[in-house]
C-alpha positions in Angstrom: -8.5 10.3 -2.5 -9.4 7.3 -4.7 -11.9 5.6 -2.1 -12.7 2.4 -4.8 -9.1 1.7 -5.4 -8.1 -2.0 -4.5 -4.6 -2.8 -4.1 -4.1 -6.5 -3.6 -0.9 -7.6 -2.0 0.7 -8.5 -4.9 0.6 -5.3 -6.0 1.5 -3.8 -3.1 5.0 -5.5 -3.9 5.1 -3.6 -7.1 4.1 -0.6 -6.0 7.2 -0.5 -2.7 9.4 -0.9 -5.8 8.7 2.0 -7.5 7.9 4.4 -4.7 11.2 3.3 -3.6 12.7 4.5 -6.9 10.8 5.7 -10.0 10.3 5.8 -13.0 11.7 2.1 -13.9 11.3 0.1 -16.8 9.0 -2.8 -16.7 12.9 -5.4 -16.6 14.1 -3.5 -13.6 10.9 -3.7 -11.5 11.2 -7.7 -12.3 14.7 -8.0 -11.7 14.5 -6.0 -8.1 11.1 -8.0 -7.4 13.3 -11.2 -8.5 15.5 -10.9 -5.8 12.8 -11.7 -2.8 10.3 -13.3 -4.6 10.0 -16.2 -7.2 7.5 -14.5 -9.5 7.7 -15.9 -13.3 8.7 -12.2 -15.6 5.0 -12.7 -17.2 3.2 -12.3 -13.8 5.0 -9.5 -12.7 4.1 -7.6 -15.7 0.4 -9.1 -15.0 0.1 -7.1 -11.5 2.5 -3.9 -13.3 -0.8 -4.1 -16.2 -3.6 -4.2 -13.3 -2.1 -1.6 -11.6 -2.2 0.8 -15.0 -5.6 -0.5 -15.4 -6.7 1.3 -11.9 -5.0 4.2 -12.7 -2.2 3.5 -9.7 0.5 3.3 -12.0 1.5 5.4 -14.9 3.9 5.3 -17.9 5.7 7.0 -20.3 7.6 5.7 -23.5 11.1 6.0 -23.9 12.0 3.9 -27.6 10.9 0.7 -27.1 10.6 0.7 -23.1 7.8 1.6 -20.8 9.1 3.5 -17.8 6.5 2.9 -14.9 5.7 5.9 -12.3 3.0 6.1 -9.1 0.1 8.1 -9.2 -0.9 8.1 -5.5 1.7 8.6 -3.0 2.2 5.7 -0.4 0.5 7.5 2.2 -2.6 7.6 0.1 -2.5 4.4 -0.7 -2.2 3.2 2.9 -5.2 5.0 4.1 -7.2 3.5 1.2 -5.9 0.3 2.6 -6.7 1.1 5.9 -10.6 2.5 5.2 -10.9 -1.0 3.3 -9.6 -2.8 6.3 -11.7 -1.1 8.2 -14.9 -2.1 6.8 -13.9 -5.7 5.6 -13.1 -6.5 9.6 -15.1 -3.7 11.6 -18.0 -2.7 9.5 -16.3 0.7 9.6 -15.8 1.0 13.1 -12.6 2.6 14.6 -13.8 1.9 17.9 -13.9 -1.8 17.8 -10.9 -2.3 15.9 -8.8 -0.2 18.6 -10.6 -2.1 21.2 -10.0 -5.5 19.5 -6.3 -4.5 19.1 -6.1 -3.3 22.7 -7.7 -6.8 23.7 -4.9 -8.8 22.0 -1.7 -6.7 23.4 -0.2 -6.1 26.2 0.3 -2.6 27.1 3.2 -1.0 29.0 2.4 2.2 30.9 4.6 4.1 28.4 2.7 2.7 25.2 -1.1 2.9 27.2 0.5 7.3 27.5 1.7 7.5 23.8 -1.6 6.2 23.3 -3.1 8.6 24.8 -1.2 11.5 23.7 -2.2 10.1 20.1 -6.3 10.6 21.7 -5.5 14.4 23.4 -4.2 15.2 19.7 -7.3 14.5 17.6 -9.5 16.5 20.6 -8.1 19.6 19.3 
């Protein structure tokens, strides 16, 4: 796993587009990013660049087009995410992120048991 990786969430944007469907040329990722966002064609190829640039995104050359491609799988990518939530807000701490998230919901009886089915999982 990548640990350094930063994925802003811009880019994030980008890269739900192609793990959605890949390889895409660098018009078809604007036009489907288009259609919920208001993103000028130039920045959108901006965060596409950024992304090859840390190695997240890949191309080939087809003629005159670039078809784009991940490198990491989403999963990947969301634990990286994750770790560096983790530190930014916790300091690296689990534990007080669970217990800060506890602290702001409330918990039904069935949610506090698939919680700690979740626990009695990781013990093995």
């Amino acid at each position: 796993m990548k640990k350094s990786i930063q994925i802003s969430d811009a880019e994030w944007e980008i890269m739900e587009v192609l793990w959605n469907e890949s390889p895409q040329a660098s018009k078809d990722i604007i036009t489907r990013i288009q259609k919920y966002n208001d993103w000028k064609p130039t920045t959108i190829k901006t965060l596409i660049s950024r992304l090859v640039d840390k190695n997240i995104l890949d191309y080939e050359k087809k003629g005159k087009l670039y078809y784009y491609y991940p490198t990491l799988e989403k999963e990947e990518c969301m634990k990286i995410k994750n770790k560096n939530y983790l530190k930014k807000f916790y300091n690296g701490g689990l534990k007080a992120m669970l217990a800060s998230f506890l602290d702001m919901e409330e918990l039904s009886n069935e949610d506090i048991d698939e919680i700690k089915a979740i626990l009695e999982q990781k013990k093995d």
